[in-house]
C-alpha positions as CSV (number, residue, x, y, z in Angstrom):
1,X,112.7,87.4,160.6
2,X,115.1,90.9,159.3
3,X,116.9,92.7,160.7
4,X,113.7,95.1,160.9
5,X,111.8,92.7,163.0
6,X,115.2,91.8,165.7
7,X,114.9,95.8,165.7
8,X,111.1,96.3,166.5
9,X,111.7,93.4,169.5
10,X,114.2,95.5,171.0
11,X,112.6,98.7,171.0
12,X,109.5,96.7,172.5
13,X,111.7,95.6,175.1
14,X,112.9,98.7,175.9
15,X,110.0,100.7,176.3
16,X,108.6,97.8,178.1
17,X,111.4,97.7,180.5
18,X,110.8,101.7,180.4
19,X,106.7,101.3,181.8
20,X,107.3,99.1,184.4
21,X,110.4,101.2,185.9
22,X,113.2,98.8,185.6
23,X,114.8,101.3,182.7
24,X,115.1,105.2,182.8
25,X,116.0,106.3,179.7
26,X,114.1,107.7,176.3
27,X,112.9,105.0,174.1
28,X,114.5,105.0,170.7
29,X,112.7,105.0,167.5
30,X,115.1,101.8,166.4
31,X,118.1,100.2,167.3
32,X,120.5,99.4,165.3
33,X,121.3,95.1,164.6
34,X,123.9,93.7,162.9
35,X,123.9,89.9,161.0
36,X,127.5,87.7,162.9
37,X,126.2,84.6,161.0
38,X,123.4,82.7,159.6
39,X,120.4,83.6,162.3
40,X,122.5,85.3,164.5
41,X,122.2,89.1,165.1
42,X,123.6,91.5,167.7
43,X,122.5,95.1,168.9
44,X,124.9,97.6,170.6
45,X,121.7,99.4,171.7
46,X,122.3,98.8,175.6
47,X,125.7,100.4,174.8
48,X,123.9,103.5,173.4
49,X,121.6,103.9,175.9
50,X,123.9,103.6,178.8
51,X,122.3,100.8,180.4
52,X,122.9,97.0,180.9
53,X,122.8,94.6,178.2
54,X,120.9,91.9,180.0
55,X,118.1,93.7,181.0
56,X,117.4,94.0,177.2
57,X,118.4,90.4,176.0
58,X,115.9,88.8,179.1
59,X,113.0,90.9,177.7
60,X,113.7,90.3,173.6
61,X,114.2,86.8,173.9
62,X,118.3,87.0,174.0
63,X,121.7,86.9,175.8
64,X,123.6,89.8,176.0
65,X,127.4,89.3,174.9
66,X,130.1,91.6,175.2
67,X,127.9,94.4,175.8
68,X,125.7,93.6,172.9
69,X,122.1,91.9,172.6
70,X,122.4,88.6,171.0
71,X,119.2,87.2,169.2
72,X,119.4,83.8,167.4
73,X,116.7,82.7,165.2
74,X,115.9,79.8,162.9
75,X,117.3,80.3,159.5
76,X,114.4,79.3,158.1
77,X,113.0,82.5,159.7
78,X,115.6,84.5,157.9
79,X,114.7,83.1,154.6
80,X,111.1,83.6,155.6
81,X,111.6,87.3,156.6
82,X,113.1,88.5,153.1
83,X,110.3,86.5,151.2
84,X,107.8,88.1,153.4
85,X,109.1,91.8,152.5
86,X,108.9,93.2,149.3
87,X,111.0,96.0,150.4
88,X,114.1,94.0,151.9
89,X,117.6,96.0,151.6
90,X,115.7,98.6,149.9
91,X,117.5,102.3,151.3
92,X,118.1,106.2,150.1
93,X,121.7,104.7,148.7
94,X,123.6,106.9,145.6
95,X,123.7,105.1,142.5
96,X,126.3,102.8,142.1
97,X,127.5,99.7,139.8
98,X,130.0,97.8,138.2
99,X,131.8,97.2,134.5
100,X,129.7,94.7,132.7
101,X,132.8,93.0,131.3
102,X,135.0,90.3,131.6
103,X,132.1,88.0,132.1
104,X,134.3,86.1,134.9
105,X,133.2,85.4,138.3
106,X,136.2,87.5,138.9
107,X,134.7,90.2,137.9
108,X,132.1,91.2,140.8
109,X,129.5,93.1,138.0
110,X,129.3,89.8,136.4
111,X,129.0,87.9,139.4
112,X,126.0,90.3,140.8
113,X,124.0,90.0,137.6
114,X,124.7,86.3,136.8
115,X,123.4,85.0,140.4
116,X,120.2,87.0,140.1
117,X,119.8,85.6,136.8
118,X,120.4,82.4,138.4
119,X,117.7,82.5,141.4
120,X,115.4,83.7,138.7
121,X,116.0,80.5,136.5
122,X,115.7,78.4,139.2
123,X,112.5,79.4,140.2
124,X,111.6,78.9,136.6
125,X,112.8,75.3,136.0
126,X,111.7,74.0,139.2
127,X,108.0,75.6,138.5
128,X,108.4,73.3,135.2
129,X,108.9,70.6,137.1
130,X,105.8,70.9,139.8
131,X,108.6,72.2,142.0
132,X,106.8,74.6,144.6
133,X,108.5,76.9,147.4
134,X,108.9,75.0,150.8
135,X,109.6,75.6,154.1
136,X,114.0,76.1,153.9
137,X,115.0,73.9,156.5
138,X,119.2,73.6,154.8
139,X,122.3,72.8,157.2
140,X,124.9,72.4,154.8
141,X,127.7,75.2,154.8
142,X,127.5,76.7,151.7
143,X,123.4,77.6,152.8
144,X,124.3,78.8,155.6
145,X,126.8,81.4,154.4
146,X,124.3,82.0,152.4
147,X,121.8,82.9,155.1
148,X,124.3,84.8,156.8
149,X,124.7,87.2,153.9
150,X,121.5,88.0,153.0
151,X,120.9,88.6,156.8
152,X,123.2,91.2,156.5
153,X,122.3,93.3,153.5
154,X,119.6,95.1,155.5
155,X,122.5,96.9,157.6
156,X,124.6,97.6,154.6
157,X,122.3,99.7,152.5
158,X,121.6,101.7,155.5
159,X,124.8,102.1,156.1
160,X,125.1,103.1,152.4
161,X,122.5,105.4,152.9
162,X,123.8,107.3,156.2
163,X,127.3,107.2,154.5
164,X,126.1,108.4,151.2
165,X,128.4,105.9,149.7
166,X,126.8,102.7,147.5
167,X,129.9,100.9,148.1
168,X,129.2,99.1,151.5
169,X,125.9,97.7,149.8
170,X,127.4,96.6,146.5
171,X,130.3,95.0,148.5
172,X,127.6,92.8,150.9
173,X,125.7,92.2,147.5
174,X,128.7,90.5,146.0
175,X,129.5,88.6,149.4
176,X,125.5,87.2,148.6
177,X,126.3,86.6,145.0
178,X,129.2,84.3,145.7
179,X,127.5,82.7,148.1
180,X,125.0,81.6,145.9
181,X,126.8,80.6,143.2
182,X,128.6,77.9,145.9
183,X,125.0,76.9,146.9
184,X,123.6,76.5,143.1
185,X,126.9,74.4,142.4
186,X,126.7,72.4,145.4
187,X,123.0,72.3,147.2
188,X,121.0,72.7,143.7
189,X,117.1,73.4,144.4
190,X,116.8,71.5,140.8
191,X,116.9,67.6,141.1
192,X,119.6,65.8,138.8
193,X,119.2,62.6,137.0
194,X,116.5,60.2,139.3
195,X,116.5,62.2,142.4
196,X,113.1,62.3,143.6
197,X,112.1,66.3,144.7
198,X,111.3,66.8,148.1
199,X,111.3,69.3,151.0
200,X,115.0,69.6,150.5
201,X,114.4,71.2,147.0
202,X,111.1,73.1,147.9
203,X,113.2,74.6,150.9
204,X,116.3,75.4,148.0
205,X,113.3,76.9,145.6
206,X,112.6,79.5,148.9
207,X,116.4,80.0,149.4
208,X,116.5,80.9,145.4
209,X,114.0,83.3,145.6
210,X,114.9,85.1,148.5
211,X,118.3,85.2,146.8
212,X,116.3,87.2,143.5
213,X,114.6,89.7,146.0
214,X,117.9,90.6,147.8
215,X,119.4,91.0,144.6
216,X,117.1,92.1,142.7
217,X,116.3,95.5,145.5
218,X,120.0,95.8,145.8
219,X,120.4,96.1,142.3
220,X,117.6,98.8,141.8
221,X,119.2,100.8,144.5
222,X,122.1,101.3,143.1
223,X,120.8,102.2,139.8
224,X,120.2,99.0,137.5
225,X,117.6,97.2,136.4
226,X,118.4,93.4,137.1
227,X,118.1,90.9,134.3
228,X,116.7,87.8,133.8
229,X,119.5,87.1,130.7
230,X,122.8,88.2,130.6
């Protein structure tokens, strides 16, 4: 599930509120949703339209918080929702980018590049090894941050876009880069030594991938063409 789809169940909710009189207002074309965590979004859209947030949250399925709808879904459902759109983070966003060198993880450019290279391989060697994409179904940390950042790069690039700026898209894409390079390290999709493969790994192979389409749109938006080798 993207950001996209928590949008399209508010607006539903809305105008359903709208035809059965509970709501007076016009219905908007989208609302906008921000990503607070791994699952986890929240829309100020009762706030824009004057009215209250629990009306709202009852009919999408959330809570409302602090004047915001709330909607938690299973991460898998995150991972699910980039793989299932070819056109996740994709926006109208000025061309950006970073210096190609040092080659440190310091350095964000290389960082950027070297976990898309990264996802890639993985999906490579564990196709090698009869590895196929599962179901994710991860709970350690590191996954989780994970989630939360690619849940989020959806509202950066449009906030790129409406800000004509690439920056707030290039930062989220190095907060997803990191975060991956703590999940190769420490949750790797690949099994070492004996390990037997499993769902554990076929969910990790998902989690890789979704990981190279982020990326790999974020890095055409701004203006590069992501690489396999760096």
């Amino acid at each position: 599930m993207t950001p996209a789809d928590v949008s399209g169940a508010l607006v539903r909710a809305v105008r359903d509120a709208v035809a059965e009189g509970e709501l007076d207002v016009s219905v908007p074309d989208s609302a906008v949703v921000f990503c607070r965590g791994a699952g986890i979004y929240e829309s100020p859209v009762a706030m824009k339209l004057g009215v209250e947030p629990a009306v709202i949250a009852r009919r999408a399925g959330g809570v409302a918080r602090d004047g915001f709808v709330r909607i938690v879904v299973p991460v898998a459902a995150v991972v699910d929702g980039v793989l299932g759109d070819s056109g996740f983070g994709v926006a109208r966003v000025p061309k950006g980018g970073w210096s190609e060198w040092p080659r440190t993880f310091e350095n964000p450019g290389f960082s950027v590049r070297y976990a898309y290279a990264r996802a890639c391989w993985t999906g490579h060697w564990a196709a090698e090894l009869g590895i196929g994409r599962g179901r994710f179904q991860g709970v350690a940390a590191e996954e989780l941050a994970l989630v939360g950042a690619l849940g989020d790069v959806p509202g950066r690039a449009e906030q790129a876009e409406r800000e004509r700026d690439a920056r707030p898209l290039m930062f989220c894409l190095e907060r997803v880069a990191g975060a991956y390079h703590d999940v190769h390290e420490r949750c790797p999709a690949v099994p070492k030594g004996d390990e037997v493969p499993g769902a554990m790994h076929t969910g990790r192979v998902a989690l890789a991938e979704a990981v190279k389409v982020a990326l790999g749109n974020g890095l055409n938006v701004i203006g590069e063409i992501p690489r396999e080798r760096i």
